[in-house]
Short mmCIF file of the C-alpha atoms (twelve columns), coordinates in Angstrom:
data_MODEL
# 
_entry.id   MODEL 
# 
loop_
_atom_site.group_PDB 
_atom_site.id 
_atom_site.type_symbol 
_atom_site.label_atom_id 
_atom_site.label_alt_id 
_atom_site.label_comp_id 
_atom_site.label_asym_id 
_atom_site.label_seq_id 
_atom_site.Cartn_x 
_atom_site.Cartn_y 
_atom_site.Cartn_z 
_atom_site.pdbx_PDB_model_num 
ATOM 1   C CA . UNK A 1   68.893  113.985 109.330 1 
ATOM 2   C CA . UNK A 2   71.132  112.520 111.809 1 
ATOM 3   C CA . UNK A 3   72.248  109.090 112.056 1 
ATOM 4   C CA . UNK A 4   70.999  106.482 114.145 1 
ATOM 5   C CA . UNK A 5   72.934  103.267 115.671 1 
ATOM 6   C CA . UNK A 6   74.581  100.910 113.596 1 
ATOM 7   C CA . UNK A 7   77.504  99.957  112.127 1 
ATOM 8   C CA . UNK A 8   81.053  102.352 101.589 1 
ATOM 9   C CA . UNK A 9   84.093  104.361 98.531  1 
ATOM 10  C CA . UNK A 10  85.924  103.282 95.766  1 
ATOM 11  C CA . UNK A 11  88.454  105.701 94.944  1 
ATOM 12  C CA . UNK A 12  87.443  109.271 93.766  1 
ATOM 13  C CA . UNK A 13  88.269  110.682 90.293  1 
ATOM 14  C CA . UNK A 14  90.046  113.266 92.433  1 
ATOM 15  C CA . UNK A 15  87.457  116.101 90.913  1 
ATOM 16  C CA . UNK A 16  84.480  118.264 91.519  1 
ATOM 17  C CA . UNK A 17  82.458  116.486 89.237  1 
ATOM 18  C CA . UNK A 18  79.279  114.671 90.422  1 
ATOM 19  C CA . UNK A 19  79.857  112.026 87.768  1 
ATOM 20  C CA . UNK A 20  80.843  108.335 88.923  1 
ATOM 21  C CA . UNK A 21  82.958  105.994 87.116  1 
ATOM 22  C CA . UNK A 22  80.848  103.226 86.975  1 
ATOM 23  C CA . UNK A 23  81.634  99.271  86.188  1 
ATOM 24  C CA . UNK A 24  82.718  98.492  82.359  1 
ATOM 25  C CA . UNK A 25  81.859  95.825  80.363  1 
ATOM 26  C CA . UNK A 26  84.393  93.697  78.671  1 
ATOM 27  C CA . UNK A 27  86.087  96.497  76.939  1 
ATOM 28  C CA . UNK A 28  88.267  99.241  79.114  1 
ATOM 29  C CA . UNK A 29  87.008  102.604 77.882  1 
ATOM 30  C CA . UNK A 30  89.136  105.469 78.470  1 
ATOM 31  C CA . UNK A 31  89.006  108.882 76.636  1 
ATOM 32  C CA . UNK A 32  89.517  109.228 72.916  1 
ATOM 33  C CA . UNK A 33  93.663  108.915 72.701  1 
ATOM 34  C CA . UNK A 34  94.169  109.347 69.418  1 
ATOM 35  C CA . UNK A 35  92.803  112.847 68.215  1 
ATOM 36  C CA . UNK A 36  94.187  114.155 71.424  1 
ATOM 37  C CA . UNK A 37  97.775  112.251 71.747  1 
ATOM 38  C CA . UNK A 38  99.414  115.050 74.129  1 
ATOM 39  C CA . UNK A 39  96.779  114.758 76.701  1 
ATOM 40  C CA . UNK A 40  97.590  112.016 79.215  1 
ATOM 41  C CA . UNK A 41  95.379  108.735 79.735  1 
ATOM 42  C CA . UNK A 42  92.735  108.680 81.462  1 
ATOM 43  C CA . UNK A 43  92.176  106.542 84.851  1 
ATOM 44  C CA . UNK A 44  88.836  104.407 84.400  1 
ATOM 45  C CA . UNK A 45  87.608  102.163 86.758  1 
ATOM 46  C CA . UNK A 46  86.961  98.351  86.203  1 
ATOM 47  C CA . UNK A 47  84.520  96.118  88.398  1 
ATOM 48  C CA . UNK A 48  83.729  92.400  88.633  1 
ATOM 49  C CA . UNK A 49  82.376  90.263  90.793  1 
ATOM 50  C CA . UNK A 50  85.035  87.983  93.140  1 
ATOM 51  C CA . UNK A 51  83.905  85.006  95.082  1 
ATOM 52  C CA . UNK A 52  83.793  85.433  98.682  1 
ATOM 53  C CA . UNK A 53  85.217  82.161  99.657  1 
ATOM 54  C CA . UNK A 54  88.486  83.448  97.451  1 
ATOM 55  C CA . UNK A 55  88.648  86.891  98.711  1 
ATOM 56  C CA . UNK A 56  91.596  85.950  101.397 1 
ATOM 57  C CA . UNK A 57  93.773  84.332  98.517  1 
ATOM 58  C CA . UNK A 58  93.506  87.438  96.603  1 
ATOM 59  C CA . UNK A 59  94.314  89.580  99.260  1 
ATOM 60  C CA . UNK A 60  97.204  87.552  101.292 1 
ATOM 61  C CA . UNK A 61  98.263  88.209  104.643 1 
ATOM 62  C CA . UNK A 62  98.367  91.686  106.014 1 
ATOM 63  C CA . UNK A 63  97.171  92.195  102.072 1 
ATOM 64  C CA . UNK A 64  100.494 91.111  100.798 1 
ATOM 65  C CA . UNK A 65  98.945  89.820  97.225  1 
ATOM 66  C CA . UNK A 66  97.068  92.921  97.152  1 
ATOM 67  C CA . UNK A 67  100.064 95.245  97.173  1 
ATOM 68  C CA . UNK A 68  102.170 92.895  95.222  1 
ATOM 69  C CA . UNK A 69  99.480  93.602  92.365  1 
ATOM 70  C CA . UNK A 70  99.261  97.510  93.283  1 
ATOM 71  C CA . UNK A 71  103.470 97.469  92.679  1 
ATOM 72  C CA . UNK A 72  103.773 95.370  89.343  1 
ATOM 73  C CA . UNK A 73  100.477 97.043  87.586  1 
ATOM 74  C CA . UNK A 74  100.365 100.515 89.500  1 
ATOM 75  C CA . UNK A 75  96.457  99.764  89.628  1 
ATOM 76  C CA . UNK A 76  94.659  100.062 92.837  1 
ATOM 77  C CA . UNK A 77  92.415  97.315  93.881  1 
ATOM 78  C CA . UNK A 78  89.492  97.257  96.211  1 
ATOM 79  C CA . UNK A 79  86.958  94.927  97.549  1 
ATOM 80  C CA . UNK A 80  83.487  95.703  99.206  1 
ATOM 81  C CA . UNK A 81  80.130  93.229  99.674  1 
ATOM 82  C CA . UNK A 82  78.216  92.910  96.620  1 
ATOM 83  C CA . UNK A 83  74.594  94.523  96.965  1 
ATOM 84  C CA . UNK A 84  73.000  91.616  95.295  1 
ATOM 85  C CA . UNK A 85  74.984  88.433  96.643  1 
ATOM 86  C CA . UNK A 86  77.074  87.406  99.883  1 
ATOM 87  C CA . UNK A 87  78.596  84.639  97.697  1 
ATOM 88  C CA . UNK A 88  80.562  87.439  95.796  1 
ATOM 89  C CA . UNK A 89  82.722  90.466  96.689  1 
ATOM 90  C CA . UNK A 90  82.981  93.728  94.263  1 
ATOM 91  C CA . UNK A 91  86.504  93.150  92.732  1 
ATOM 92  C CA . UNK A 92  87.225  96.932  92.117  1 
ATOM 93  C CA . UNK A 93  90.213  98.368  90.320  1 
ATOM 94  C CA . UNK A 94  91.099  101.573 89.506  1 
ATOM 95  C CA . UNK A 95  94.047  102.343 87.412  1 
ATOM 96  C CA . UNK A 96  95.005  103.447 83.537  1 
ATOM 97  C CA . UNK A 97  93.625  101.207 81.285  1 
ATOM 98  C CA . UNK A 98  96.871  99.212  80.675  1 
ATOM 99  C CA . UNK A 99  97.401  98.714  84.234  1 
ATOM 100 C CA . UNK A 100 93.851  97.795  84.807  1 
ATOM 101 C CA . UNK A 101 94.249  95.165  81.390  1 
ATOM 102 C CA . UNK A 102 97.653  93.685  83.038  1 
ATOM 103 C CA . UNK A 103 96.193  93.342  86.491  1 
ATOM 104 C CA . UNK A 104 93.370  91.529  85.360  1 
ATOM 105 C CA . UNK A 105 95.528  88.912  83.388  1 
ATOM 106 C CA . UNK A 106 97.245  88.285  86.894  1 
ATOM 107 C CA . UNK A 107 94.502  87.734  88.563  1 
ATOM 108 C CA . UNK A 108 92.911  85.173  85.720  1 
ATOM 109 C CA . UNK A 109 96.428  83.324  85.940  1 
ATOM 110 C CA . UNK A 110 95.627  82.835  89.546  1 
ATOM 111 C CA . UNK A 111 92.066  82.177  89.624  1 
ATOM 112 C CA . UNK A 112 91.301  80.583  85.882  1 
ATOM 113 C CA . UNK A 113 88.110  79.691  87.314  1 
ATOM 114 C CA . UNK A 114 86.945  83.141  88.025  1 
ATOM 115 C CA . UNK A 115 84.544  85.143  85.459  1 
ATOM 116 C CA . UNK A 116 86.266  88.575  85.569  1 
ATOM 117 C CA . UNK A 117 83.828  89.303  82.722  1 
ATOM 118 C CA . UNK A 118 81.050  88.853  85.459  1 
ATOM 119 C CA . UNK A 119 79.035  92.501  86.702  1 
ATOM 120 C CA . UNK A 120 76.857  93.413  89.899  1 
ATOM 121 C CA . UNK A 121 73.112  94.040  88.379  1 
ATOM 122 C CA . UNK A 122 71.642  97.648  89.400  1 
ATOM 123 C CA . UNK A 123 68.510  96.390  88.767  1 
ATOM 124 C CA . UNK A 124 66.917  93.008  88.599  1 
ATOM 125 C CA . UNK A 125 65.600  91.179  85.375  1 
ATOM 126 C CA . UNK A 126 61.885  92.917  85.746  1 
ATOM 127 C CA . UNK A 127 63.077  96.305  86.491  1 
ATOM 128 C CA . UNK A 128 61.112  96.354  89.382  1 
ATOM 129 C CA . UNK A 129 63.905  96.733  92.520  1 
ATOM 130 C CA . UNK A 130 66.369  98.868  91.989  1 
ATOM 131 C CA . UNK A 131 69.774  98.754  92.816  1 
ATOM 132 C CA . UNK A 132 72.111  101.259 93.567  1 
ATOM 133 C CA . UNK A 133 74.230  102.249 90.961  1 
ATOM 134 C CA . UNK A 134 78.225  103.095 91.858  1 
ATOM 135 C CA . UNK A 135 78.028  106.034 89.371  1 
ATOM 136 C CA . UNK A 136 75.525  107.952 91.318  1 
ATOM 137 C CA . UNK A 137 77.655  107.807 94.560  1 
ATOM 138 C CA . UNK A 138 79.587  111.371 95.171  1 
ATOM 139 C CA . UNK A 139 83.072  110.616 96.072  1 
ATOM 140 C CA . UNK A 140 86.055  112.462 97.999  1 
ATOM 141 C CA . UNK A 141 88.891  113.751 95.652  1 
ATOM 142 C CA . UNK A 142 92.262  112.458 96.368  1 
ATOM 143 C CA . UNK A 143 95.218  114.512 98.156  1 
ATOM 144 C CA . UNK A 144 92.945  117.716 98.243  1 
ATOM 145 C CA . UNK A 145 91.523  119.566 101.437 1 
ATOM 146 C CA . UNK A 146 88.068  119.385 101.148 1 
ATOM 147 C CA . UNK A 147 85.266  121.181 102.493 1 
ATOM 148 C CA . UNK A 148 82.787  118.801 104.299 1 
ATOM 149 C CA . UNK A 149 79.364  118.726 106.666 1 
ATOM 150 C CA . UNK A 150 79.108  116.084 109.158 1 
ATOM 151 C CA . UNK A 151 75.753  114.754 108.941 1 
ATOM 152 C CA . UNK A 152 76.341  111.263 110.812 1 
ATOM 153 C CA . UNK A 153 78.548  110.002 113.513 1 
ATOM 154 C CA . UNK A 154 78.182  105.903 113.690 1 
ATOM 155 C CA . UNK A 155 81.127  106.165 115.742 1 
ATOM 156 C CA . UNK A 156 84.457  108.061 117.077 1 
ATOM 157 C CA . UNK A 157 86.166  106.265 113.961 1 
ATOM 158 C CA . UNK A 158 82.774  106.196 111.456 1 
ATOM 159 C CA . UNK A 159 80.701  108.921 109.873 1 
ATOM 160 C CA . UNK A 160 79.325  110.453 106.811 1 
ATOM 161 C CA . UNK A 161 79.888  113.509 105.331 1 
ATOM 162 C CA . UNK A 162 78.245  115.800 102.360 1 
ATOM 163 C CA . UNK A 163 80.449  118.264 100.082 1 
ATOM 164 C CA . UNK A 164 78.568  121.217 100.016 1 
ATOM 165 C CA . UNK A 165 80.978  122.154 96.966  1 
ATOM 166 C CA . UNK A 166 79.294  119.866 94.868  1 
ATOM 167 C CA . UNK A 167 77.263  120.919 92.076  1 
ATOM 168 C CA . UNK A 168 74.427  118.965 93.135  1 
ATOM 169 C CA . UNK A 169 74.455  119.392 96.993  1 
ATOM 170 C CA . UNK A 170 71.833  122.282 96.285  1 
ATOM 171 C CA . UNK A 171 69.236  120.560 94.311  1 
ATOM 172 C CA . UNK A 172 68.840  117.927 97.429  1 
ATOM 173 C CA . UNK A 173 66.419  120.009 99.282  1 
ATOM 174 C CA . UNK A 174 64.567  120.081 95.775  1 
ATOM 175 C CA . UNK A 175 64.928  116.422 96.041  1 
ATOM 176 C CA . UNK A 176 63.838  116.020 99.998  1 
ATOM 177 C CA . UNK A 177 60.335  118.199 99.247  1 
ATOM 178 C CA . UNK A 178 59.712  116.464 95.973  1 
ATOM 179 C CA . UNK A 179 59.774  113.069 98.019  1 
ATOM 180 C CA . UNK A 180 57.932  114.925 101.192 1 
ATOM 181 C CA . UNK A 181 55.001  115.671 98.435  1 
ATOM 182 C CA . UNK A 182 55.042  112.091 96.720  1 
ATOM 183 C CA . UNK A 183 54.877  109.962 99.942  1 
ATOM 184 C CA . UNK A 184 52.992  112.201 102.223 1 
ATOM 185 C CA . UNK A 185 49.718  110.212 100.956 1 
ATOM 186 C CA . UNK A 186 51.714  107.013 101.573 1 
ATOM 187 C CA . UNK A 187 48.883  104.299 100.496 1 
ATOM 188 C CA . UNK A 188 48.988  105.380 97.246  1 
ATOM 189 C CA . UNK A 189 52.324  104.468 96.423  1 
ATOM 190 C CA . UNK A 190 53.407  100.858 96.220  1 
ATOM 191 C CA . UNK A 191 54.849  98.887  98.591  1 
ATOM 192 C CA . UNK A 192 58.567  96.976  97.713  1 
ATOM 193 C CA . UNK A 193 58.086  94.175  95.868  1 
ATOM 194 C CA . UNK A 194 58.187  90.293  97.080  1 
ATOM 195 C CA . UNK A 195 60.212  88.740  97.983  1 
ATOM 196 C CA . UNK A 196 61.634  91.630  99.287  1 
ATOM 197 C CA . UNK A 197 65.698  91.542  98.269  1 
ATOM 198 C CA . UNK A 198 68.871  93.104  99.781  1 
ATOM 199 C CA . UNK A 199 70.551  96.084  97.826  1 
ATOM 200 C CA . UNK A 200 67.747  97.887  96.846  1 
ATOM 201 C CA . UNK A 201 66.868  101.347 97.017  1 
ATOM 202 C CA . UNK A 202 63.843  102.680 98.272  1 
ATOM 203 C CA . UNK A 203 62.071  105.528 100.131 1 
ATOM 204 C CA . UNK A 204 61.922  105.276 103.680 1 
ATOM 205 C CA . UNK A 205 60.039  107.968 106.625 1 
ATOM 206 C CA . UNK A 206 62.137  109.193 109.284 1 
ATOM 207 C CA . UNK A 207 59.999  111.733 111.360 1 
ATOM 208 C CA . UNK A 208 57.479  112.558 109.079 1 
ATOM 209 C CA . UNK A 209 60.168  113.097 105.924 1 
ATOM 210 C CA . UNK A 210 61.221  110.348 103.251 1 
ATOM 211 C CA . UNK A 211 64.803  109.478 102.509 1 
ATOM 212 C CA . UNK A 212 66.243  107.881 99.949  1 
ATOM 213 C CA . UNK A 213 67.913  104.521 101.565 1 
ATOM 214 C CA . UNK A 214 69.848  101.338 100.553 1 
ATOM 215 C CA . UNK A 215 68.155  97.972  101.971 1 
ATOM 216 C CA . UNK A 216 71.600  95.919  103.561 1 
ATOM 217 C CA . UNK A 217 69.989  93.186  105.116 1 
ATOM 218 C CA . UNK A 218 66.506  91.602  105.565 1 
ATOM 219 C CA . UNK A 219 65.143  89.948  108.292 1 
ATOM 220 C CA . UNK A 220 62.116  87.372  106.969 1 
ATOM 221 C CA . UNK A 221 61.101  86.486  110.236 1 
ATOM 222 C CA . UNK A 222 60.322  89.953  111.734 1 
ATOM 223 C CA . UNK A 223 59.627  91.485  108.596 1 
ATOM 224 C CA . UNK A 224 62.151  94.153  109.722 1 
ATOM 225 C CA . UNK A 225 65.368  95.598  107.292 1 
ATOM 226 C CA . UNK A 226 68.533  97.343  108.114 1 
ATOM 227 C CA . UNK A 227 68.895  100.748 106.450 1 
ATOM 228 C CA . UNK A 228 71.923  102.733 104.932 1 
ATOM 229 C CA . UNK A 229 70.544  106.310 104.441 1 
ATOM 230 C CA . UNK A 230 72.092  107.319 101.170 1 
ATOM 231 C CA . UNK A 231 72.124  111.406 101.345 1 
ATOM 232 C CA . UNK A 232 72.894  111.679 105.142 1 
ATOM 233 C CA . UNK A 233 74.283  109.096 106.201 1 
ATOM 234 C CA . UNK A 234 73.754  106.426 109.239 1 
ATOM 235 C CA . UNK A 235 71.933  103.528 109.501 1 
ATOM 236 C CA . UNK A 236 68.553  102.476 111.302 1 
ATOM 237 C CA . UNK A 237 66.226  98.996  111.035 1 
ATOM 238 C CA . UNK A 238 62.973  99.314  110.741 1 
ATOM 239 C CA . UNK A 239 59.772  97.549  109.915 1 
ATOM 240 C CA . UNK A 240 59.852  96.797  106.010 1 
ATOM 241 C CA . UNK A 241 56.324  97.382  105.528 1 
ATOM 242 C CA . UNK A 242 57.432  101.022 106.076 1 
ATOM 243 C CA . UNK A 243 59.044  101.375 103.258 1 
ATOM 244 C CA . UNK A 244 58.115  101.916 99.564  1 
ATOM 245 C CA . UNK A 245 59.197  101.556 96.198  1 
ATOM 246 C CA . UNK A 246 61.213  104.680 94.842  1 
ATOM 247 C CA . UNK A 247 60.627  106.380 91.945  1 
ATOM 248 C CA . UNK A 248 63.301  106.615 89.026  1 
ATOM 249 C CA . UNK A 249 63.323  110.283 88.710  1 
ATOM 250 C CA . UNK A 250 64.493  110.301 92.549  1 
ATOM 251 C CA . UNK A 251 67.263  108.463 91.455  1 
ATOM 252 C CA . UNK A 252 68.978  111.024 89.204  1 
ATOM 253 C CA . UNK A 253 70.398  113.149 92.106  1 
ATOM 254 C CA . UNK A 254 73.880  111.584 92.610  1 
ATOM 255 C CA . UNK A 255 73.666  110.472 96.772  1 
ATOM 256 C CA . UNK A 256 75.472  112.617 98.629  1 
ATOM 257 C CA . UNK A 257 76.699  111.067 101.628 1 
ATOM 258 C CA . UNK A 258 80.257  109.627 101.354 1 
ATOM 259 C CA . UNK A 259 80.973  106.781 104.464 1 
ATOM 260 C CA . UNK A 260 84.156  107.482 105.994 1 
ATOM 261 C CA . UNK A 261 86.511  105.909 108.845 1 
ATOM 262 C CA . UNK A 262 88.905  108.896 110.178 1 
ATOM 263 C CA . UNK A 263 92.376  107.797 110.371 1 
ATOM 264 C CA . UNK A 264 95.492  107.043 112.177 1 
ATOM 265 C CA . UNK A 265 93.457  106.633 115.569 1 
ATOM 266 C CA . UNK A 266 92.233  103.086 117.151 1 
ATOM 267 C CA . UNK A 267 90.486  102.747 120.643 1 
ATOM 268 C CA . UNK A 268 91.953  102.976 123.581 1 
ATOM 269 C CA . UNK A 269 93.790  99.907  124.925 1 
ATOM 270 C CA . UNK A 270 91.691  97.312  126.053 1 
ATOM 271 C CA . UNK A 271 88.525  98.384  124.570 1 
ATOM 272 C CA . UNK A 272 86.809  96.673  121.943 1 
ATOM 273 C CA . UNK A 273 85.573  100.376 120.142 1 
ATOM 274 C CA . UNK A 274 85.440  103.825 120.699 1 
ATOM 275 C CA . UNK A 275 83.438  105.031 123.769 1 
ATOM 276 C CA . UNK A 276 80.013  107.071 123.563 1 
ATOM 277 C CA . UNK A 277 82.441  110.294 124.996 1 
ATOM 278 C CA . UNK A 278 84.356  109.769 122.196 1 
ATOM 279 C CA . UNK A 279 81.270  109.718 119.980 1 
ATOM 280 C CA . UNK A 280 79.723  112.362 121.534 1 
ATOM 281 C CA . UNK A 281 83.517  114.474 121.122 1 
ATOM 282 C CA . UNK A 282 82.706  113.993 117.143 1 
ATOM 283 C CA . UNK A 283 79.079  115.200 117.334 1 
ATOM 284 C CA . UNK A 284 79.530  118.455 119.231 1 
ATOM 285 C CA . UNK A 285 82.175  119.415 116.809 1 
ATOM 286 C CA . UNK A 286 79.646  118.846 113.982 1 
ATOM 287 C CA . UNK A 287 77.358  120.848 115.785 1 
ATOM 288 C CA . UNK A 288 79.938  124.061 116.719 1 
ATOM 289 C CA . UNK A 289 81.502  123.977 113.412 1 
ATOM 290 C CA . UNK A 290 79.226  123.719 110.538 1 
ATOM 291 C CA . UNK A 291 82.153  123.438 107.642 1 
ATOM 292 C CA . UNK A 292 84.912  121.464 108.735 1 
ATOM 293 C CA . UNK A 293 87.811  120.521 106.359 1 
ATOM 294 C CA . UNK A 294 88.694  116.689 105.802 1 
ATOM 295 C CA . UNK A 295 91.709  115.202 103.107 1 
ATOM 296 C CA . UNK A 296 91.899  111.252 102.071 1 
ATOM 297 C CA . UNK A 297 94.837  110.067 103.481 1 
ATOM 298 C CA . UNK A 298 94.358  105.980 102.430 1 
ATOM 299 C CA . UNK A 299 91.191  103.849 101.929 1 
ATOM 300 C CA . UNK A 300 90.278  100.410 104.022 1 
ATOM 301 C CA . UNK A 301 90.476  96.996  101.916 1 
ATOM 302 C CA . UNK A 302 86.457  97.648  101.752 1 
ATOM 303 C CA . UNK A 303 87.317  101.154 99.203  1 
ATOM 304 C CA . UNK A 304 85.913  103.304 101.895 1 
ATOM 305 C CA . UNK A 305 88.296  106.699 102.641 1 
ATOM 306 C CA . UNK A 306 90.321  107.103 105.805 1 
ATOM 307 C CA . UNK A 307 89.945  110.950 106.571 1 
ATOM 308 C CA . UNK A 308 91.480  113.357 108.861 1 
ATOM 309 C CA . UNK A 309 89.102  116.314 109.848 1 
ATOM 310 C CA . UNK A 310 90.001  119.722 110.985 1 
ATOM 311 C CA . UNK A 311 88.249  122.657 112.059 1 
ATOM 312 C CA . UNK A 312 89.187  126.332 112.540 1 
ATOM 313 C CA . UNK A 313 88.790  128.539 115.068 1 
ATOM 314 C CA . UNK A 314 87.015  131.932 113.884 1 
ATOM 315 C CA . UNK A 315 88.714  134.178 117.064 1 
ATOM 316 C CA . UNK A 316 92.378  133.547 115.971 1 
ATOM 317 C CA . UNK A 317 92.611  131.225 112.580 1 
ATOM 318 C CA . UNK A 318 93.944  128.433 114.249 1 
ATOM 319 C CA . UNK A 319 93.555  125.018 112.462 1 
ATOM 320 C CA . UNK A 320 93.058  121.632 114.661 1 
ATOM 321 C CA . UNK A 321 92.954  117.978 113.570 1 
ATOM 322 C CA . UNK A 322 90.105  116.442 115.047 1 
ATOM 323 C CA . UNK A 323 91.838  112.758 114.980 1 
ATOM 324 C CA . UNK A 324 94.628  114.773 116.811 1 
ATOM 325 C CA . UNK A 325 92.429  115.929 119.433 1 
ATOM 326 C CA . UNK A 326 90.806  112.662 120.304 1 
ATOM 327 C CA . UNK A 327 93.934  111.188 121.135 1 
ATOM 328 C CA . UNK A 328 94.729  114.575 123.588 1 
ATOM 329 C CA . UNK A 329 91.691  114.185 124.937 1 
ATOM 330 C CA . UNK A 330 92.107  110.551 125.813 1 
ATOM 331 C CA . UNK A 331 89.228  109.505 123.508 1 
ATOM 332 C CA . UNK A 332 91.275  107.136 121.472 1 
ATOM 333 C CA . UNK A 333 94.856  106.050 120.827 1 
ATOM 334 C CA . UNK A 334 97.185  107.207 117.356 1 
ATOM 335 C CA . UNK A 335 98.599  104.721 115.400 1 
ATOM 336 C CA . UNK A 336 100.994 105.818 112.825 1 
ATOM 337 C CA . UNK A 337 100.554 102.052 110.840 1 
ATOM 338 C CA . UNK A 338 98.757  101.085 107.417 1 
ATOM 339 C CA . UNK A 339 99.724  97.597  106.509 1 
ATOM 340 C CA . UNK A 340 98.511  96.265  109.929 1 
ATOM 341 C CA . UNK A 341 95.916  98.980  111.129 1 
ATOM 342 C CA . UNK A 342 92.499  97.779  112.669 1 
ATOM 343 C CA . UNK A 343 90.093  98.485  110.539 1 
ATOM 344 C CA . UNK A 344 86.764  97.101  112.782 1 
ATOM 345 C CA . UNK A 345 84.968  95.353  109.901 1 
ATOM 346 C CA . UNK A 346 87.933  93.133  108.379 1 
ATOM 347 C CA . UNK A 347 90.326  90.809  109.953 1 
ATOM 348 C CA . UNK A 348 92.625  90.506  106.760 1 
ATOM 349 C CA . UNK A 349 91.836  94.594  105.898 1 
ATOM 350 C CA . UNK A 350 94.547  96.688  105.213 1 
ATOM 351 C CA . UNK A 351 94.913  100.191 103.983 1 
ATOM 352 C CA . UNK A 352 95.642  101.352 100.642 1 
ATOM 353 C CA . UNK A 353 97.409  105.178 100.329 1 
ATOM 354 C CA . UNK A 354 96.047  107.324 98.236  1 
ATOM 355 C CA . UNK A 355 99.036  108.566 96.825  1 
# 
């Protein structure tokens, strides 16, 4: 399915695996140390609700506090919008359990009033809506060369990719007929329940085929939500009488498409984004070159990867960087930068390396 107009990552366990780490409770929970005391410990990942109103303290400017944290703990830390609130941020860090333990002791010296005990729901106190749950989002390994598919280009600097390596990239045609069969007879299967709420997932029809989607925002008025499609990327609104309630069993296939920006490149001087030629550059390599090649090379404040792609050509071997080749092509300018690159969505975003 390609994308449509419009317009996340926290970091990767660096693995195959389709397993997630998802938020922990109050405990950090790494692997069993003691019967195994030569094996070394294991990163786990710790999440928390921040207040938006606080999020530029915590970060500083140009994300000073941020990386003052990232030197004296050696955890990374992320923030993305909360699926269930605009009042709060996901507070995201990723580190060994000691690091993650001393970070979080900074951060309650700095902000006593903030519950760092607090957790995003994935699903509301009936059990009706349900929210999407970080675990079952695929992620891109860090400082390996992956093999990716394009399936959505939001923009010269935006797309979405699947990892046909994956264990579980071949059960999601399984998944797309499965969901074909259960909404084809689409009055039998409940509507989303009201008040409808952002951060849901749901089934939604795209040319006669259901997707599994994220709701992102609501629009009372028109009775009309913006879509994030979760297995192929993009994004689309559409009328929210559409859409239906998904069934749990759909929801055991980890979602496959993994949001990325592609960096080191900006638009070109003067322009506010990159140009449809630029877009359309992106789009016709998907389409000549089925597996491209793509390796995490930092993430945006928001945790979502900044790739470079490459392709090869089949006559001679030769390998090209696609981010390379927009800027030859006069399709967008390079920037070398990371404290102070634009990232389009942030004023105060920065990016974090990923090694």
């Amino acid at each position: 399915m390609a994308g449509s107009d419009g317009g996340s990552e926290v970091n990767s366990e660096g693995s195959s695996s389709d397993s997630g780490r998802g938020s922990i409770d109050t405990s950090l929970v790494g692997k069993d140390q003691t019967s195994s005391p030569e094996l070394p410990p294991t990163p786990v990942l710790y999440q928390f609700e921040f207040p938006t109103e606080l999020c530029g303290r915590l970060i500083g400017k140009q994300g000073r506090n941020i990386k003052e944290l990232r030197d004296k703990t050696g955890a990374k830390i992320f923030l993305k919008p909360s699926p269930v609130s605009t009042k709060y941020q996901l507070c995201i860090i990723d580190g060994l359990p000691k690091s993650i333990e001393q970070t979080i002791d900074i951060i309650k010296r700095r902000f006593p009033d903030v519950d760092t005990n607090r957790q995003s729901l994935t699903a509301d106190s009936q059990g009706q809506n349900v929210k999407m749950p970080s675990m079952s989002q695929l992620q891109l390994p860090d400082e390996a060369v992956s093999n990716i598919i394009l399936t959505s280009v939001v923009s010269a600097g935006h797309v979405f990719l699947q990892q046909p390596g994956q264990p579980s990239f071949n059960a999601l045609n399984r998944l797309n007929n499965c969901m074909n069969n259960c909404y084809c007879q689409v009055d039998r299967v409940p509507p989303l329940p009201q008040p409808i709420e952002v951060g849901i997932v749901c089934a939604a029809p795209v040319m006669d085929s259901w997707y599994r989607a994220q709701l992102i925002n609501f629009y009372p008025e028109e009775n009309e939500a913006d879509l994030r499609f979760m297995d192929y990327g993009g994004y689309a609104r559409t009328d929210a009488s559409c859409l239906r309630q998904i069934r749990s069993d759909f929801l055991s296939l980890p979602f496959q498409a993994v949001e990325c920006y592609l960096a080191n490149i900006v638009p070109l001087q003067g322009e506010a984004d990159f140009s449809e030629d630029a877009r359309l550059f992106i789009e016709q390599i998907a389409q000549n070159f089925t597996l491209l090649q793509t390796k995490t090379l930092a993430y945006s404040m928001d945790g979502i990867p900044l790739i470079e792609i490459f392709y090869e050509e089949a006559e001679n071997g030769n390998v090209h960087s696609v981010n390379r080749e927009l800027v030859e092509r006069g399709l967008a300018a390079w920037y070398e930068g990371v404290d102070e690159a634009v990232v389009e969505y942030s004023e105060e975003a920065y990016l974090v390396p990923a090694s």
